[in-house]
matplotlib code that plots the C-alpha trace (Angstrom):
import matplotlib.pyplot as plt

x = [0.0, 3.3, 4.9, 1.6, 1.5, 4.9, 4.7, 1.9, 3.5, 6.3, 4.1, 2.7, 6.4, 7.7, 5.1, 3.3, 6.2, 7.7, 5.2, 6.7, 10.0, 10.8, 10.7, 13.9, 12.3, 14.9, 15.4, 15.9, 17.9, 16.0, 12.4, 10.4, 11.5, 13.4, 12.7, 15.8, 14.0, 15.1, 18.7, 18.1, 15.7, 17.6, 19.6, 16.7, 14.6, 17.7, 17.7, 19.9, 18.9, 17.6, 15.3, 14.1, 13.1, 11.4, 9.2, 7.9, 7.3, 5.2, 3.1, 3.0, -0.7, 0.2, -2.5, -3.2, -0.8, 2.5, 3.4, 6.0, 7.5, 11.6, 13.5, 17.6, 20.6, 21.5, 18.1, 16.5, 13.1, 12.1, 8.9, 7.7, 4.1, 1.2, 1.0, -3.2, -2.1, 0.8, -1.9, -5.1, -3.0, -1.0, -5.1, -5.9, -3.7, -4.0, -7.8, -8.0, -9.2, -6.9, -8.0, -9.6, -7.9, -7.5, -5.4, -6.1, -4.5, -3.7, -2.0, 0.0, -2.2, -2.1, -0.2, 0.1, 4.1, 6.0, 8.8, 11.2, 13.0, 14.9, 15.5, 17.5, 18.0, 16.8, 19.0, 21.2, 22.2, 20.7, 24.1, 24.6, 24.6, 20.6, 20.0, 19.7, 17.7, 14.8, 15.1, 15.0, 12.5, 10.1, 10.1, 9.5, 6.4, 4.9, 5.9, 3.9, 1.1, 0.2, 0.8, -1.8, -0.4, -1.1, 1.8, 2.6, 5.7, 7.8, 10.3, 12.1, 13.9, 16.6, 14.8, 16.1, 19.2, 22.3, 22.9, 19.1, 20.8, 23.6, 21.0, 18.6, 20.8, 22.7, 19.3, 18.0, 21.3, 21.3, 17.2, 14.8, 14.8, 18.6, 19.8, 21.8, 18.1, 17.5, 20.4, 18.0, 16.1, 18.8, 22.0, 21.1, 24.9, 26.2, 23.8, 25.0, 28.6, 28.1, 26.5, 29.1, 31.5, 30.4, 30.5, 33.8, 35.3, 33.6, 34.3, 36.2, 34.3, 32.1, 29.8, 30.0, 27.9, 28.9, 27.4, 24.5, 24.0, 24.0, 21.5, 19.4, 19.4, 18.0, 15.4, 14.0, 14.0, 11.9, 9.4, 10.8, 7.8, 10.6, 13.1, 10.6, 9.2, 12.3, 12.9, 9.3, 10.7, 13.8, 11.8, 9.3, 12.0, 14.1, 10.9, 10.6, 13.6, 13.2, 10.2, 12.3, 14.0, 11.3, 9.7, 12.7, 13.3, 9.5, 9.0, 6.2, 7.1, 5.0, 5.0, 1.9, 4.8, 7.2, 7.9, 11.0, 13.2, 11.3, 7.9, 8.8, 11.1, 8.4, 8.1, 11.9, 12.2, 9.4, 11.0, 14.3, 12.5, 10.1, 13.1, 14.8, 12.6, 11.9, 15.9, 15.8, 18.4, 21.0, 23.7, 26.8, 29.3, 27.2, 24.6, 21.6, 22.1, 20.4, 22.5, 21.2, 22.3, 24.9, 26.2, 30.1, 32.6, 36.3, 37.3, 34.4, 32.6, 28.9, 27.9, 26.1, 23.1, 23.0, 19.7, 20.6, 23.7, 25.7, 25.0, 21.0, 21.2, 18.8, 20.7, 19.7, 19.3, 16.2, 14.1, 15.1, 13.2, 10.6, 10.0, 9.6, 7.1, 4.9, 4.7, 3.7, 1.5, -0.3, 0.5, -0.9, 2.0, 3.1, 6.1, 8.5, 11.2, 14.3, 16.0, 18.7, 22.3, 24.5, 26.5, 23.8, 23.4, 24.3, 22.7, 19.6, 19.8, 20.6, 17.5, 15.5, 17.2, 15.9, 12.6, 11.5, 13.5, 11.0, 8.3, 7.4, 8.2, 6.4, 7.5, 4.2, 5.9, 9.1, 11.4, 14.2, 16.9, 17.1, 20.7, 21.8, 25.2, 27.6, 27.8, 31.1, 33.4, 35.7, 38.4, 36.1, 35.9, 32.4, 31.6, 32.6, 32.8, 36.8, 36.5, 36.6, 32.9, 29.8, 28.1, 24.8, 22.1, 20.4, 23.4, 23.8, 20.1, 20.6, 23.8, 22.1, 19.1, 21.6, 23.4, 20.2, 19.1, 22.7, 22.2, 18.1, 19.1, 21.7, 19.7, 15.9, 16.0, 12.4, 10.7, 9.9, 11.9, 9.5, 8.9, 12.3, 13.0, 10.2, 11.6, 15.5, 14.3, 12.6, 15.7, 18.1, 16.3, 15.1, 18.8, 19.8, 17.0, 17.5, 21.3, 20.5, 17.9, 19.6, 22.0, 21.5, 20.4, 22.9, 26.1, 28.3, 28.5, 30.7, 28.6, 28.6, 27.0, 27.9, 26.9, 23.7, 23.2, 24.0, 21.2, 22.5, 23.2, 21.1, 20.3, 17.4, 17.1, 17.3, 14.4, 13.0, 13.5, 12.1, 8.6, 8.6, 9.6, 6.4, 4.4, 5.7, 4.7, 1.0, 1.3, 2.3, -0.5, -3.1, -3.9, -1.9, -5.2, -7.3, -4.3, -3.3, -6.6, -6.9, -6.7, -4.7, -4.8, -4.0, -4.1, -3.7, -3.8, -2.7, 1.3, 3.3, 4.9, 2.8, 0.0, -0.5, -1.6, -0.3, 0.7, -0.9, -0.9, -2.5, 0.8, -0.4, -2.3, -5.1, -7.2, -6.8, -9.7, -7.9, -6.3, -3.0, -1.4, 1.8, 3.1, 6.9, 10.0, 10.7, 7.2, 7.2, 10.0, 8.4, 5.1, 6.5, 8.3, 5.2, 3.3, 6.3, 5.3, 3.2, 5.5, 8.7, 6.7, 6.1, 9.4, 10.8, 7.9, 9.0, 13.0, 12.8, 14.6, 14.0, 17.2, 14.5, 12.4, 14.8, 15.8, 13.0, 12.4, 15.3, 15.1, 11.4, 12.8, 15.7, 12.8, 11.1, 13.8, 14.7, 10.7, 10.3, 13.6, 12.1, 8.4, 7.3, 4.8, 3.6, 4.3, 2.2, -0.9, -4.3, -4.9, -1.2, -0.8, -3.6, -2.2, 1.1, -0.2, -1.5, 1.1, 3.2, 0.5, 1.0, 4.4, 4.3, 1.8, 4.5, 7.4, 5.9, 4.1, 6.8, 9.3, 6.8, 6.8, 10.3, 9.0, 10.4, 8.3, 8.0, 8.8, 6.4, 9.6, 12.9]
y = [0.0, 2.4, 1.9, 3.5, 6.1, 6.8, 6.7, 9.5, 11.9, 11.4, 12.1, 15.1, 16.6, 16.2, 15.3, 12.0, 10.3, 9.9, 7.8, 4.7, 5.7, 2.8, 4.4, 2.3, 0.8, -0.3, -1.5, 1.4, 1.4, 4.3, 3.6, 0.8, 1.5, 4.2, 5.3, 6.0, 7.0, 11.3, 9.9, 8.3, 11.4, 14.1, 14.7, 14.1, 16.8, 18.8, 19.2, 18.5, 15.1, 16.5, 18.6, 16.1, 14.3, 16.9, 17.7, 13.8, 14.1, 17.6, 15.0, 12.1, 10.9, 8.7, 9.4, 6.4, 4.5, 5.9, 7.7, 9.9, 10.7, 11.8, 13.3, 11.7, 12.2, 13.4, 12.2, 9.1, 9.3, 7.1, 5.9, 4.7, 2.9, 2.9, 0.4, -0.6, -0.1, -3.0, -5.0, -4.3, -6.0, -8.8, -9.9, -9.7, -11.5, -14.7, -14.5, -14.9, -18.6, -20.5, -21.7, -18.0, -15.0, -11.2, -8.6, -4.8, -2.3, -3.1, -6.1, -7.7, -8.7, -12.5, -13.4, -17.1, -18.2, -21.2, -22.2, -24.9, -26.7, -29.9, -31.2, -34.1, -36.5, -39.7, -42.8, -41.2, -40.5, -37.5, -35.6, -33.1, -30.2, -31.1, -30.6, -26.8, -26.3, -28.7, -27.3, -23.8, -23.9, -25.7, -23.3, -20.6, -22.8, -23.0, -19.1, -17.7, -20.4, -19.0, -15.3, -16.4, -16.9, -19.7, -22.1, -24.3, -26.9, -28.0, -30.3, -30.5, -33.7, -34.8, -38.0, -37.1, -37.1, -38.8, -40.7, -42.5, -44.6, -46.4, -46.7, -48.2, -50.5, -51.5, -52.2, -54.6, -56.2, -57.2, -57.8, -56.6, -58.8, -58.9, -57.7, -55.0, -53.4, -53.1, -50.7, -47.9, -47.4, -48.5, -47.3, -45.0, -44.4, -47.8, -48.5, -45.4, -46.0, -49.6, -48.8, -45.9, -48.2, -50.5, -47.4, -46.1, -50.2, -50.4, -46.9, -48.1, -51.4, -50.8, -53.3, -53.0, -51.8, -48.0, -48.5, -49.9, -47.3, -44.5, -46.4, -46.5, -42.7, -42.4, -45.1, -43.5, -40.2, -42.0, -43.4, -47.3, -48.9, -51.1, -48.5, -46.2, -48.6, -49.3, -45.6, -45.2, -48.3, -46.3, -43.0, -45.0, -46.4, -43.5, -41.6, -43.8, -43.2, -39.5, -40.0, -42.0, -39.1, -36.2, -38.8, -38.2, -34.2, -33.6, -32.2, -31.2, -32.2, -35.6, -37.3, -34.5, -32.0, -33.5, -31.9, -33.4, -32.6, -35.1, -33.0, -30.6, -32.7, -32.3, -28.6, -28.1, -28.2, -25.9, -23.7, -23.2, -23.2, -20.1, -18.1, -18.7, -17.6, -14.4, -13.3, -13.9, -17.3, -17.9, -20.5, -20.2, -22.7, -24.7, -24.0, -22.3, -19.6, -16.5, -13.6, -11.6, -8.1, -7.8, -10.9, -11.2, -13.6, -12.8, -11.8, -9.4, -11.3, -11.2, -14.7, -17.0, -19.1, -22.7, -24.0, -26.3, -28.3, -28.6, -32.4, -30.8, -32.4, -29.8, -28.7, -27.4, -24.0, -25.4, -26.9, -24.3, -21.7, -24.5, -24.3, -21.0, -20.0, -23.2, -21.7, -18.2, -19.2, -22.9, -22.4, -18.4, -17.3, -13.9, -14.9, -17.7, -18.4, -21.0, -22.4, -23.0, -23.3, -20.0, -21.0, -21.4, -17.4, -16.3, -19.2, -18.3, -15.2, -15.7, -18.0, -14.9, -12.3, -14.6, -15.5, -11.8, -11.1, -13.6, -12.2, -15.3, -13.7, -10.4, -7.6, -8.2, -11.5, -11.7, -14.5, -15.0, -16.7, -17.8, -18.4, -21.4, -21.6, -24.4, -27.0, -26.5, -29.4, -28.0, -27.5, -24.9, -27.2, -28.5, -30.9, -34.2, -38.0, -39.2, -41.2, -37.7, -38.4, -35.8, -36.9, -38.7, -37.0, -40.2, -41.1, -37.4, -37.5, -40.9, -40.0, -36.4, -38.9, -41.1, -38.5, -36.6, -40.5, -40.6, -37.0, -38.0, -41.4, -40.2, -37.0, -39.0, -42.3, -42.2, -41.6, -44.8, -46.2, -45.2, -41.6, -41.4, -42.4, -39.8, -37.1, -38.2, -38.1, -34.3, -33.1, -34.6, -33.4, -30.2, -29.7, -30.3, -28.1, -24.7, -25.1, -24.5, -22.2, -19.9, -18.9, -16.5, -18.9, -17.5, -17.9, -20.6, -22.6, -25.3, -28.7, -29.1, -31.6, -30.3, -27.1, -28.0, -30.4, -28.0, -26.5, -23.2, -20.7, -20.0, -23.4, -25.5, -27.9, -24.3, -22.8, -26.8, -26.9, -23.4, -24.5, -27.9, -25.8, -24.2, -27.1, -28.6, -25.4, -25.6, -29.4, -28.8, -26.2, -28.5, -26.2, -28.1, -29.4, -26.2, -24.4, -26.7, -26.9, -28.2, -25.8, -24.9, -22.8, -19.1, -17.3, -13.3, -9.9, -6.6, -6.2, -3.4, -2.2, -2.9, -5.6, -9.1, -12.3, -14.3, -17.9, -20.5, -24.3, -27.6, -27.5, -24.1, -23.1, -22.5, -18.9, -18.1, -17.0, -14.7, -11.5, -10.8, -8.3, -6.4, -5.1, -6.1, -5.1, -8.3, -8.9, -6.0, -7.0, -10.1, -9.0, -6.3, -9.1, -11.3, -8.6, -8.4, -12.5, -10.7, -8.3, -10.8, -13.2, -10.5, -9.7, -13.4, -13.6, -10.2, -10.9, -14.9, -15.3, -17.7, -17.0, -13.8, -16.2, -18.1, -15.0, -14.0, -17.9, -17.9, -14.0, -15.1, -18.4, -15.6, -13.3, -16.0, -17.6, -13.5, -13.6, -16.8, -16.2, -12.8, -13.1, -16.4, -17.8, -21.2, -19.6, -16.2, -14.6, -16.0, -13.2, -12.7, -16.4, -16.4, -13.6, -15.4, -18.7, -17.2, -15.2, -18.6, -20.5, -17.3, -17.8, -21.3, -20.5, -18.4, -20.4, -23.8, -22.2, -20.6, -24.1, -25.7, -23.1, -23.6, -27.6, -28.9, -30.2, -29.6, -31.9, -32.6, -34.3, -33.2]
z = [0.0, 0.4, -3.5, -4.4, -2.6, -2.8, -6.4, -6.8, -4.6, -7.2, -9.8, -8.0, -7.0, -10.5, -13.3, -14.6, -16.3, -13.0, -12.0, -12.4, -10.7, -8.4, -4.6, -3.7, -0.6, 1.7, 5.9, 8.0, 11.6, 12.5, 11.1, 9.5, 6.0, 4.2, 1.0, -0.9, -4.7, -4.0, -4.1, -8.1, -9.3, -7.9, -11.2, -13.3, -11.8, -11.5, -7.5, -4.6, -3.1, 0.0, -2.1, -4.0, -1.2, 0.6, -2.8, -2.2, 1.7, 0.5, -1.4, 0.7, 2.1, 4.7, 7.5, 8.9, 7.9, 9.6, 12.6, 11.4, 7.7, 8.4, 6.3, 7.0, 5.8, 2.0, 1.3, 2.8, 3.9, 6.8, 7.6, 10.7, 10.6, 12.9, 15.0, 14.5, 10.6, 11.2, 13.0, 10.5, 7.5, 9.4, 10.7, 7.4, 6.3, 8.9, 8.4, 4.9, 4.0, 2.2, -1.2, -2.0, -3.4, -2.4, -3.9, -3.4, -5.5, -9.0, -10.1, -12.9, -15.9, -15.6, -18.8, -21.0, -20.3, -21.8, -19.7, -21.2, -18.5, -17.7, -21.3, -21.1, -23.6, -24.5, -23.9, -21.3, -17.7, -16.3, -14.4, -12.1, -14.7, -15.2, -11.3, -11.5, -14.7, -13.6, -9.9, -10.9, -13.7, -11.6, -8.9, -11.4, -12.9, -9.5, -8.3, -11.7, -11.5, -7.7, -9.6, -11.4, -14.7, -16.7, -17.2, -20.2, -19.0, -22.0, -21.4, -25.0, -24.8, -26.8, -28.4, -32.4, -34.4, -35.8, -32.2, -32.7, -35.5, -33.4, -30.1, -32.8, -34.4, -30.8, -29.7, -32.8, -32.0, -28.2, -27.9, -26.0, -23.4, -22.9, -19.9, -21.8, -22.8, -18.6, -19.0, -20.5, -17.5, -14.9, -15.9, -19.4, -19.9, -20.2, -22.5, -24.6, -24.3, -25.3, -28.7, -28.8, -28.4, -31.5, -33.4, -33.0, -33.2, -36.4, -38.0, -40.9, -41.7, -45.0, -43.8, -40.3, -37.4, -37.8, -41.6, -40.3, -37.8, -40.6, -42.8, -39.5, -39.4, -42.8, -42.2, -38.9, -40.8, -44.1, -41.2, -41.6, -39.6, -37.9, -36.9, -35.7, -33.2, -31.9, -31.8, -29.4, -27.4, -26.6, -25.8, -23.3, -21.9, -21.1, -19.6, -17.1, -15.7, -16.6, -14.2, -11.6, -11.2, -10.9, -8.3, -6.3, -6.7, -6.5, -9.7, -11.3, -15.0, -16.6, -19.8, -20.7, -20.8, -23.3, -26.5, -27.9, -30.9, -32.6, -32.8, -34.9, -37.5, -39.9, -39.7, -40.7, -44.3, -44.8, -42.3, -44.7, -47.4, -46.2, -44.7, -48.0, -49.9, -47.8, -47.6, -44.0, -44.7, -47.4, -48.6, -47.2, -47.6, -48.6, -45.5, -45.2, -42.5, -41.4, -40.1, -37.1, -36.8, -34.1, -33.8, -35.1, -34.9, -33.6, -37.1, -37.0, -40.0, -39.4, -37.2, -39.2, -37.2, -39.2, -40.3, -42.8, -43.3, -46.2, -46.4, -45.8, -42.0, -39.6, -36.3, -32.7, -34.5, -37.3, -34.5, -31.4, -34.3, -35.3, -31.3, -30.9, -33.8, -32.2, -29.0, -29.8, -32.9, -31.4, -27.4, -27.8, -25.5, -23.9, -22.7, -23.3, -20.8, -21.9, -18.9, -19.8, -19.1, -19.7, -22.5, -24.5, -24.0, -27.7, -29.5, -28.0, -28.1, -31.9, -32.2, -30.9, -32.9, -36.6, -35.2, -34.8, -38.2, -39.6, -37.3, -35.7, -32.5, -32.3, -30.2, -27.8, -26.8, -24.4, -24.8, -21.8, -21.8, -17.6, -17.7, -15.5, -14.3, -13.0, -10.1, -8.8, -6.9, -4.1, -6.6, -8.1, -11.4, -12.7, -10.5, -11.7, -10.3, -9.1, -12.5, -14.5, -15.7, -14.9, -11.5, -12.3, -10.6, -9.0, -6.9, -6.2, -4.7, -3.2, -0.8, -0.1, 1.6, 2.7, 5.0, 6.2, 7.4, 9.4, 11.2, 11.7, 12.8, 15.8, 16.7, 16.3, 17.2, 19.2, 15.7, 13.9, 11.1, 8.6, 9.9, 9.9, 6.3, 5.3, 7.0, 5.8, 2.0, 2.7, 4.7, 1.6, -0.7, 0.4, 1.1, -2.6, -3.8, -1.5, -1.9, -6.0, -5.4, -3.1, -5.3, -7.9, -11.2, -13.5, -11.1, -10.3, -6.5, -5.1, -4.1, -0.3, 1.2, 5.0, 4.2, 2.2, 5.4, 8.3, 10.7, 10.5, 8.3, 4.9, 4.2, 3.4, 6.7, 9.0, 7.1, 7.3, 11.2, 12.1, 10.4, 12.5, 15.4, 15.1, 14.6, 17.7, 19.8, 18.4, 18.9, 22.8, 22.6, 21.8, 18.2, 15.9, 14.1, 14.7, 12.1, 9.8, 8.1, 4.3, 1.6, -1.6, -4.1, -3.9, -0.8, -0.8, 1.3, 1.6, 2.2, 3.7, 0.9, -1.8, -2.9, -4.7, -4.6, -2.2, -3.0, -0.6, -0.5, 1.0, 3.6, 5.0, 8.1, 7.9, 9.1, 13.0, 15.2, 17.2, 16.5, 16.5, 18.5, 17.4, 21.1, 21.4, 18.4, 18.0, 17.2, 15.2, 13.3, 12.5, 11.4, 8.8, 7.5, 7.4, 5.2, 2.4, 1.4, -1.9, -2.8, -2.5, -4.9, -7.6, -7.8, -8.3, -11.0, -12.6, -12.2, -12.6, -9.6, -7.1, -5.0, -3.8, -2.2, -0.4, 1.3, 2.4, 4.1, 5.5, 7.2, 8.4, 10.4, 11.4, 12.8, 14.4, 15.9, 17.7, 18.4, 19.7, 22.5, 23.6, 23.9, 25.3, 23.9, 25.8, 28.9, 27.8, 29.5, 28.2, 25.7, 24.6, 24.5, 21.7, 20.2, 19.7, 18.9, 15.4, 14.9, 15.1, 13.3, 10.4, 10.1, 9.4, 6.9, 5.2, 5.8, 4.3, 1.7, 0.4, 0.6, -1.4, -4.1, -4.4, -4.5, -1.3, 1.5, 4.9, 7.7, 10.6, 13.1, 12.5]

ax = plt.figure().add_subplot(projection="3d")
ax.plot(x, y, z, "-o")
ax.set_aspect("equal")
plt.show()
């Protein structure tokens, strides 16, 4: 409710196009907030700072919401808000049911977005460097879905190509029923590097299995009734253990979602033709290629973008285009977001650059590359197994589990075996999944499984322990039941700083019957906090960055952590007892709502 406000007194000090001048909200040590926007305007309106500032305060309406409006400094302006004001939103907040959704104030026009995420490829190991791709785009899915956006997954598998012959052919060769064929589903690289193997023994035999494998390619590609069932046999296969592995990372993606290479092979050779015939491609060296203003090679020669190959083979860059005018033309989308690991930056941004030469990607439509960057090992080299080979991802996820079980097992051994291997595969997990996510997407960190694991510090089992922290205090108080009522959906309310929708879900608490007094700072501290959920999720859907969440998570179990030493809260006064009770019950509301939109679940023992 402050941006707002802040905002038109902006646009009353210095004219309408100001209006959308961000008021730089940040923490103040001498108020509730200070607004720092006079400080980045001042040389646009062509006044000192201090000035500038004092224009906005002129301008401010803020009766009944603060208690004093400073100015500080060269130019901060500090707020301090009314207590009842602090109160009126936080209950709110904690009474609205969840499953239903309030915003006030305007709000993001919910928008049609295609995120491509995960892609990994038929017919071999998923590894370490897929971990952060299908983690971070599946928060995002989840994060704009509760924004109310509507969310196409695509997971655009590698299932077509040149490597399809030798799989094919290594396939005819050992049986289905062969133990080797298990290897698709239990061990996906062995199989590869077995028909890999073949190939590369048999390179220079005319009549020999790397022959065969080429003739393969060109039968799957003229639709040989044989070689394409095999070619489905090898897809099914690999999906289920595609599926093994969102099972264990609690990911959202199904079979529904898959739209591999292979659906758009049809679509390519009308594709070169068309932008060959509009000017958009030409030969060059014998390969079709379009040219995309302001992309250059080191010698400074314009960079070409390969659609065709000289031998008339189609590459990433023919079906990534294919992709791209199916998803704005048949999936109706306003915004298409590419998950995707950073060094695919310039190729994508290439891709981009033809399709809105060709006008397949009109300028109403935003495409974003969501650059992913490495998994690190403590040399600071891309993480990689003692052997030299990329880590696969299910033994990754199976010793994260495995050490949670050892710490669970010493610290819990009251808990039954069975709640304790529940609790050890949320903890491991959850673990894997913050330590990716709290990390800006597009920057590099070293794999730790102590820190990931450790109950302090920015991690996911602290943030994990603070919300079953709270749910033993309302267990001890007897309300455990009375707040954790069913309900998902979206949950919203009115924020401190600004407004949205607020994401809820069927781990969240449900609406308290008591109000909520804000009496004590620490209290304070934690309520302000509470009523910046909306905004916080706005700006990971605006920025793409779930990092912005985690934060937040992990300063709320911070908060309550100070709040829950200094006020006591079992030990309380009747009324103020109450009173704290749903404050607790709010915060856990917060704190497991938010872990699962970042897809990790919530403990009820640790």
């Amino acid at each position: 409710m402050v941006i707002p406000r802040v905002q038109a007194a902006i646009a009353s000090a210095f004219g309408e196009e100001f209006r959308g001048t961000d008021p730089v909200i940040r923490p103040s040590q001498f108020a509730d907030i200070q607004i720092n926007a006079a400080m980045a305007l001042a040389k646009r309106v062509g006044l000192p700072p201090r000035d500038a500032a004092a224009r906005i305060v002129d301008d401010l309406d803020l009766d009944g919401i603060c208690t004093a409006v400073e100015i500080s400094g060269p130019g901060f302006i500090n707020l301090t808000f009314d207590g009842t004001w602090i109160e009126e939103l936080l209950n709110a907040q904690a009474s609205t049911a969840a499953g239903t959704t309030a915003a006030a104030g305007p709000a993001a026009e919910p928008g049609r977005v295609v995120v491509d995420y995960s892609s990994p490829n038929v017919a071999k190991e998923m590894h370490v460097g897929h971990l952060r791709t299908t983690v971070v785009g599946d928060s995002l899915v989840k994060v704009l879905e509760a924004l109310g956006d509507t969310v196409i997954r695509q997971n655009h598998i590698g299932d077509w190509g040149t490597p399809f012959g030798m799989l094919i052919e290594h396939w005819l060769e050992i049986g289905e029923d062969s133990p080797e064929a298990a290897l698709l589903v239990d061990d996906p690289s062995a199989f590869y590097q077995a028909a890999r193997a073949k190939f590369d023994a048999s390179a220079t035999d005319e009549d020999g299995f790397a022959t065969r494998a080429r003739l393969r390619v060109v039968a799957l590609q003229g639709g040989d009734p044989e070689t394409f069932a095999v070619w489905q046999r090898l897809v099914a296969q690999s999906k289920r253990y595609f599926n093994a592995i969102y099972a264990m990372l609690g990911i959202s993606l199904t079979d529904d979602h898959i739209a591999g290479e292979s659906s758009y092979d049809a679509h390519l050779a009308q594709l070169c033709e068309e932008l060959e015939a509009r000017g958009i491609a030409r030969i060059s060296d014998g390969a079709l290629c379009t040219f995309p203003a302001g992309f250059t090679g080191r010698d400074g020669a314009p960079q070409p973008l390969i659609i065709r190959k000289s031998d008339g083979g189609y590459g990433y860059g023919t079906t990534d285009l294919a992709t791209i005018r199916y998803r704005v033309r048949e999936l109706a989308a306003d915004r298409v977001l590419y998950v995707v690991g950073a060094p695919q930056n310039v190729h994508l941004r290439m891709v981009m650059a033809s399709a809105r030469d060709a006008g397949w990607l009109p300028d109403t439509v935003e495409a974003v590359h969501v650059q992913i960057g490495n998994v690190l090992g403590e040399d600071g080299k891309i993480l990689k197994s003692r052997s030299g080979a990329p880590v696969k991802l299910m033994a990754l996820l199976e010793e994260a589990v495995d050490r949670a079980r050892a710490v669970i097992d010493a610290g819990r051994p009251e808990l039954t075996d069975q709640e304790r291997a529940v609790t050890a595969r949320q903890v491991g997990i959850g673990a894997v999944k913050y330590a990716d996510l709290s990390v800006g997407h597009d920057t590099e960190y070293v794999f730790d499984f102590d820190r990931m694991l450790a109950l302090n510090g920015n991690t996911g089992p602290y943030v994990q322990y603070a919300a079953a922290r709270i749910r033993s205090i309302l267990r001890k108080a007897g309300v455990l039941e009375h707040y954790t009522g069913a309900g998902a959906g979206t949950v919203g309310g009115p924020t401190a700083a600004g407004t949205a929708s607020e994401a809820g879900t069927a781990s969240e608490a449900a609406a308290p019957a008591t109000a909520i007094a804000v009496v004590e700072p620490a209290e304070r501290a934690l309520a302000l906090h509470l009523l910046e959920y909306g905004v916080t999720l706005q700006r990971v859907g605006e920025l793409l960055e779930p990092h912005r969440l985690c934060t937040y998570l992990f300063e709320l179990a911070q908060l309550f952590t100070s709040f829950y030493d200094q006020c006591p809260v079992l030990k309380a006064e009747d009324s103020v007892r109450e009173s704290r009770l749903a404050l607790c019950a709010l915060v856990l509301r917060r704190l497991s709502g938010g872990l699962e939109l970042l897809g990790i679940e919530t403990p009820e023992n640790m």
